[in-house]
C-alpha positions in Angstrom: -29.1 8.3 -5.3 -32.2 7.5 -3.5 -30.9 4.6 -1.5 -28.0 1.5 -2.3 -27.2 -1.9 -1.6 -24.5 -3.0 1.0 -23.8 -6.2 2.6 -24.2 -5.5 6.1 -22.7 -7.0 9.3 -25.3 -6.2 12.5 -24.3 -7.5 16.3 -27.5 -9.6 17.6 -28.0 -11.8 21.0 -24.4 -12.1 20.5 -23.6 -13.5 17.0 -23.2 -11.4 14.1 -26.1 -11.6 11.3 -24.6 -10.6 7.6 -27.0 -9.8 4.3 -27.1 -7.5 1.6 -29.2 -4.2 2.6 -30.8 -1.3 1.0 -29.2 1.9 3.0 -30.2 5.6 2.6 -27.4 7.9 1.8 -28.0 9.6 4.9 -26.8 6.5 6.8 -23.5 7.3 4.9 -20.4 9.0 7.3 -19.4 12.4 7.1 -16.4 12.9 4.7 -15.0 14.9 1.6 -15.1 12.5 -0.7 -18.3 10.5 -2.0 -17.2 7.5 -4.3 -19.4 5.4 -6.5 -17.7 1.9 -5.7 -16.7 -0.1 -8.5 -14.9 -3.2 -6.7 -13.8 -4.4 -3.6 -12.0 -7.0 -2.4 -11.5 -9.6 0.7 -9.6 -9.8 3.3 -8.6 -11.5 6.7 -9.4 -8.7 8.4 -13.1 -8.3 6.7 -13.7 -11.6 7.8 -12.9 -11.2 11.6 -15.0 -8.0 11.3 -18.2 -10.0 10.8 -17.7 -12.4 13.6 -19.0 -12.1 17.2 -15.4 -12.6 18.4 -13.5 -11.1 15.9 -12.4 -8.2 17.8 -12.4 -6.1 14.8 -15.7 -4.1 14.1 -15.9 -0.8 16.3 -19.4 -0.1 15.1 -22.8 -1.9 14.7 -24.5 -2.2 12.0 -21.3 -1.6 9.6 -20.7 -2.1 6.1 -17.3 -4.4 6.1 -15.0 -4.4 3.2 -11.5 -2.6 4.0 -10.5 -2.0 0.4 -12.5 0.0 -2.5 -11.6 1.5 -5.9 -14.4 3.9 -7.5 -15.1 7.1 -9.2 -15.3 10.2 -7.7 -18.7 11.6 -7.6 -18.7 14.4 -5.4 -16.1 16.1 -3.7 -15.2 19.3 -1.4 -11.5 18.5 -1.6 -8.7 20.5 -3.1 -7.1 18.2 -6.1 -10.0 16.0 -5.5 -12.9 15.9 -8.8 -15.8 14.6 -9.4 -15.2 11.9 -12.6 -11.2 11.4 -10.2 -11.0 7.5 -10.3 -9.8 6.2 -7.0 -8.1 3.7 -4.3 -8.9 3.8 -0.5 -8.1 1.3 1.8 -6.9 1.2 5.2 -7.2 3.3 8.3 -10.5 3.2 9.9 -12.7 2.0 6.2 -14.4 -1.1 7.2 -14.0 -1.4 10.7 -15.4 2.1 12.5 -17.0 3.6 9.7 -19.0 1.9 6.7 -16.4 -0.1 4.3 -16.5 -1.1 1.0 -18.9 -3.8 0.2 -21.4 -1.1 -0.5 -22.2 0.4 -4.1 -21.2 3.9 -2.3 -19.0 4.9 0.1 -18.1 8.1 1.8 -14.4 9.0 3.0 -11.9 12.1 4.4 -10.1 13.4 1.4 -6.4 12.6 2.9 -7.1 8.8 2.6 -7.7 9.3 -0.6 -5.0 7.6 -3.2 -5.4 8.7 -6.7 -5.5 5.5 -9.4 -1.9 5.5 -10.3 -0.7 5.0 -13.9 -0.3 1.1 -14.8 -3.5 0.5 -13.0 -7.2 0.5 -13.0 -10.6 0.3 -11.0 -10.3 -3.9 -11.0 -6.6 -4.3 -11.0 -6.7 -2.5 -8.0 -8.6 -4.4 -6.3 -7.1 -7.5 -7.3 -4.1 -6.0 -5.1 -5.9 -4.4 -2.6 -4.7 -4.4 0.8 -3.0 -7.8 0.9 -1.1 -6.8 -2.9 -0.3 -3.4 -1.1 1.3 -4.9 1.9 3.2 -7.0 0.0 4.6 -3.9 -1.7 5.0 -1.7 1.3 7.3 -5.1 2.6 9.5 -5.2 -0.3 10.0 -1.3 -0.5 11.0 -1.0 3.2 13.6 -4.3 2.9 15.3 -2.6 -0.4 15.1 1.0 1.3 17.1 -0.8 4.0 19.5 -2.3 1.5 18.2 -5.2 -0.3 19.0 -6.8 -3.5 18.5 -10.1 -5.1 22.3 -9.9 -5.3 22.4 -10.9 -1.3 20.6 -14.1 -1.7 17.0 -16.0 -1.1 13.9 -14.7 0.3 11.5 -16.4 2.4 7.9 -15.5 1.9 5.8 -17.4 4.4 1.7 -18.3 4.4 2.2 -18.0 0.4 -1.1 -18.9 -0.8 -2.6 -16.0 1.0 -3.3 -12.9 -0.7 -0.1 -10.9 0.6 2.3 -14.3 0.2 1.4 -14.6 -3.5 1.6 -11.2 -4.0 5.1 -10.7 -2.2 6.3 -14.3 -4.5 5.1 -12.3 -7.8 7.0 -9.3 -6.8 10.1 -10.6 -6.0 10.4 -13.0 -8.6 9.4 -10.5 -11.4 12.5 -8.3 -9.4 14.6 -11.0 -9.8 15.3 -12.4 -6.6 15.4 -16.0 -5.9 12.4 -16.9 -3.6 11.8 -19.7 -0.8 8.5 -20.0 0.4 6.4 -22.0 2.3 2.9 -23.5 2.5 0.9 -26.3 4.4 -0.8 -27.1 0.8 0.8 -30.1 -1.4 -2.4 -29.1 -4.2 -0.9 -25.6 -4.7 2.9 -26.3 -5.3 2.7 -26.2 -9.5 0.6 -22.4 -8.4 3.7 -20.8 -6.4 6.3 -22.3 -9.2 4.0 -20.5 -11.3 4.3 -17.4 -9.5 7.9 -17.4 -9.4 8.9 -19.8 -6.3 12.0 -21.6 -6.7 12.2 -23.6 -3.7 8.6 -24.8 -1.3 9.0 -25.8 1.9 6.4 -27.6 4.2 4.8 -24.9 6.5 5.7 -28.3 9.5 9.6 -27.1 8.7 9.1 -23.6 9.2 6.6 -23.6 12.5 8.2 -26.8 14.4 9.6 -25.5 17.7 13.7 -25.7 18.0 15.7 -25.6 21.1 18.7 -23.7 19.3 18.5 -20.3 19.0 20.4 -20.1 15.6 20.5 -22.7 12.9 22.3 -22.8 9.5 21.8 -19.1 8.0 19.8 -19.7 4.8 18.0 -16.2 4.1 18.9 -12.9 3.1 15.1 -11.9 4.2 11.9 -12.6 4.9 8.3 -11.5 3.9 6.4 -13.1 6.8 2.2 -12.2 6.6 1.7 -15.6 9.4 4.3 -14.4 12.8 4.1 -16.6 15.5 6.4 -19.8 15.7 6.8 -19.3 11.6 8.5 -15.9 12.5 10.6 -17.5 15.5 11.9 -19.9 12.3 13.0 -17.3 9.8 14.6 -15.1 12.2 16.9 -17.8 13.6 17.9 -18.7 10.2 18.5 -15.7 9.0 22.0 -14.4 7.6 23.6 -11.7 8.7 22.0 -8.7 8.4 19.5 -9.9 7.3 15.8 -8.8 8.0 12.6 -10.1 8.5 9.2 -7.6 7.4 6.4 -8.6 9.1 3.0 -7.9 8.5 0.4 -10.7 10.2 -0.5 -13.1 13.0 -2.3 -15.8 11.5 0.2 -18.1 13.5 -0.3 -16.9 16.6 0.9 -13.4 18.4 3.3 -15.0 20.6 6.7 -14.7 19.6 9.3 -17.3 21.0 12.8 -16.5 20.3 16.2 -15.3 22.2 17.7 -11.6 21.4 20.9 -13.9 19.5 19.5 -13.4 16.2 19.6 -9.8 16.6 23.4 -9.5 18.6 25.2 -11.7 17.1 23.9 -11.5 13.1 22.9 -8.2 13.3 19.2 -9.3 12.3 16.1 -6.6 12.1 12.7 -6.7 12.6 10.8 -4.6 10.1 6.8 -3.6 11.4 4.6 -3.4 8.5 1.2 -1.2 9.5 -0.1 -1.3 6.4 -3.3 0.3 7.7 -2.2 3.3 9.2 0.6 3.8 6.6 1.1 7.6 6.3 -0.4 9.2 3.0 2.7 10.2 0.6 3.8 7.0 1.3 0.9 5.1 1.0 0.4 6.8 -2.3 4.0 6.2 -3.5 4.0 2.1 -2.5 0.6 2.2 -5.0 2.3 4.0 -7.4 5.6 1.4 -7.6 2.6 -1.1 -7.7 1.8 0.2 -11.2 5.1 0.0 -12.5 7.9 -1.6 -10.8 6.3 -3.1 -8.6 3.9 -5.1 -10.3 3.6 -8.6 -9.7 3.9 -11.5 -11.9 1.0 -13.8 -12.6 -1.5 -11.7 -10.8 -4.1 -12.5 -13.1 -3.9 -16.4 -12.3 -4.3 -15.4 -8.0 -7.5 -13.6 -8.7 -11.3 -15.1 -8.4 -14.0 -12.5 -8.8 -17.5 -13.0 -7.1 -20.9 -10.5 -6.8 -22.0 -9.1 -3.5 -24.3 -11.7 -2.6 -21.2 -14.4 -2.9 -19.1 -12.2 -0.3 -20.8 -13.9 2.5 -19.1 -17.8 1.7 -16.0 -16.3 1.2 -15.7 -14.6 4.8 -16.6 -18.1 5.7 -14.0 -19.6 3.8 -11.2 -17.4 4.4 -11.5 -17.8 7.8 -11.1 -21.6 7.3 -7.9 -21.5 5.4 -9.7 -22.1 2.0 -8.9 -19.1 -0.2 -5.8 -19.0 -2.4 -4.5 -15.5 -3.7 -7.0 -13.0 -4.3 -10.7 -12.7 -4.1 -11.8 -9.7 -6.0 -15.8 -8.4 -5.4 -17.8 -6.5 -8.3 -19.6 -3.6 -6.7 -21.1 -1.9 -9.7 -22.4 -2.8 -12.6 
C-alpha cells in the first residue's frame, strides 16, 4: 500500500472544502486493526461532519464516513486475523479519527464487530449505523417487555435510514406498525415495508395544550425527538415506552411529567455510538437472523466515492429515503 484514496473533509476560511484525496498510510491513526474497506455508508451524522457548523468533526483534515465493513489485513489483536471480514461503526470513527470513506482504515481492536452469520461486507452496510440503531431500539423495548401482542408501534421520520429499518423489523416480527412521514410520494414504499397505518408528520409534531390524549401506542421508535417525541409520549398507553435515538426535530423537548406518573410511561436513550462492545456485537448478530428487516433490498441506493459528496448535500436537505450504501473497493 503505497498510498489510497479518501474523500476528505478539510476546515478553510471557515467553510469546509470536501474531495476525494490520495493519503499515505502514514497519515493513518494508530490502532490494532488495519481494514481494507469494502463499503461504507451515509449518514446524518457524516453529513453534519462536513459542514462548517455541524458541530461534529473533532479533527481537520478527516476522512468522514461513520460506518465501514472490510477485510482484515493486518492485525496485533488476540481473535483478530488477517483475511477476518469485519463491521466497525460508531464510537470515535468518522468524527476524531479518519472514518470510513477511505479505501483503508485503521481502528482499536475492541471496536471491532466480527461479520456475523446471515450477513456480508454490503449487507452490512446497507444497515449500518441507522439499520443498527433501529435494532439496538427494538432489542431494548422487548428486553423491557414488548410484544406485538400489546398493540401498535409508532416509528416516526420513517423514510430515514433508521425509520425504514425499524418499520421492516417490526413488521417482519409481527407487530402492527403506525408510522409517520411528511412525504405523500413515499406512502406505497412504507406499506411496502410493512406499515399498516401513515400518519401526516403535521399530526404527530402540531403543538397540544393537553398533556395526555387518547392512548393509541404500545411504543415508539422515534429517530426525529423534538415536538414529534412530545406527540408519542402523550399518547402513549400505559406502560408503554418511547426509544429514542435522534433530534432531527429539534432538541427541545415540551411535555409535562403526566405521561410518566400517571401511565407509567418510559423513556428509553438509545447511544448507539458508544454502545458497549458484547452488546454492540450481539444487536449485529440478531441483525443477521432475527432481526433482519423486511424489504431491505428495496431501501438501499448504492453510489462510488466520488458520488458521496451530493448525497451529504442531499441528506442534509431531507432528500434521501432508506439507505444509501457507498462502494469502497473494487
Amino acid at each position: 500500500m503505497d498510498s489510497f484514496r479518501a474523500l476528505v473533509a478539510e476546515q478553510q476560511d471557515g467553510d469546509v472544502v470536501r474531495e476525494v484525496r490520495s493519503l499515505d498510510p502514514e497519515e493513518l491513526p494508530e490502532g490494532e486493526v488495519t481494514i481494507r474497506v469494502a463499503f461504507s455508508d451515509v449518514n446524518y451524522k457524516d453529513a453534519l461532519a462536513t459542514t462548517a457548523k455541524g458541530g461534529v468533526a473533532q479533527i481537520s483534515p478527516l476522512v468522514p464516513g461513520i460506518d465501514l465493513s472490510g477485510e482484515v489485513v493486518e492485525s496485533s489483536a488476540d481473535g483478530i486475523s488477517a483475511g477476518d471480514e469485519v463491521i466497525v461503526h460508531g464510537y470515535e470513527l468518522g468524527v476524531a479519527r479518519h472514518g470510513g470513506f477511505a479505501e483503508y482504515a485503521r481502528v482499536p481492536a475492541d471496536w471491532v464487530v466480527p461479520m456475523p452469520a446471515g450477513l456480508d461486507l454490503r449487507r452490512a452496510m446497507a444497515l449500518g449505523t441507522a439499520g443498527y440503531t433501529a435494532a439496538l431500539s427494538v432489542h431494548q423495548l422487548e428486553e423491557r417487555g414488548l410484544s406485538p401482542d400489546d398493540g401498535p408501534v409508532l416509528v416516526t421520520g420513517a423514510t430515514g435510514g433508521v425509520g425504514s429499518v425499524a418499520v421492516g423489523i417490526l413488521a417482519e416480527r409481527g407487530y402492527e406498525v403506525s408510522v409517520s412521514t411528511g412525504k405523500d410520494s413515499e406512502h406505497e414504499y412504507l406499506r411496502e415495508l410493512g406499515a399498516a397505518e401513515i400518519l401526516d408528520r403535521e399530526e404527530v409534531s402540531a403543538a397540544s395544550e393537553r398533556p395526555l390524549e387518547s392512548e393509541r401506542w404500545a411504543a415508539a421508535v422515534d429517530p426525529v425527538g423534538g415536538s414529534t417525541l412530545a406527540y408519542a409520549l402523550r399518547t402513549m398507553r400505559s406502560g408503554g415506552a418511547a426509544a429514542v435515538s435522534g433530534m432531527t426535530g429539534g432538541v427541545a423537548l415540551e411535555t409535562t411529567v403526566l405521561p410518566f406518573i400517571l401511565r407509567g410511561v418510559a423513556l428509553l436513550g438509545i447511544d448507539s455510538p458508544q454502545t458497549p462492545i458484547e452488546l454492540r456485537r450481539r444487536v449485529w448478530e440478531r441483525l443477521g437472523s432475527d432481526l433482519a428487516p423486511r424489504g431491505l433490498d428495496s431501501m438501499v441506493t448504492e453510489v462510488g466515492l466520488e458520488e458521496v459528496e451530493g448525497v451529504l448535500d442531499s441528506i442534509l436537505e431531507g432528500g434521501v429515503r432508506g439507505r444509501t450504501v457507498v462502494r469502497i473497493g473494487d
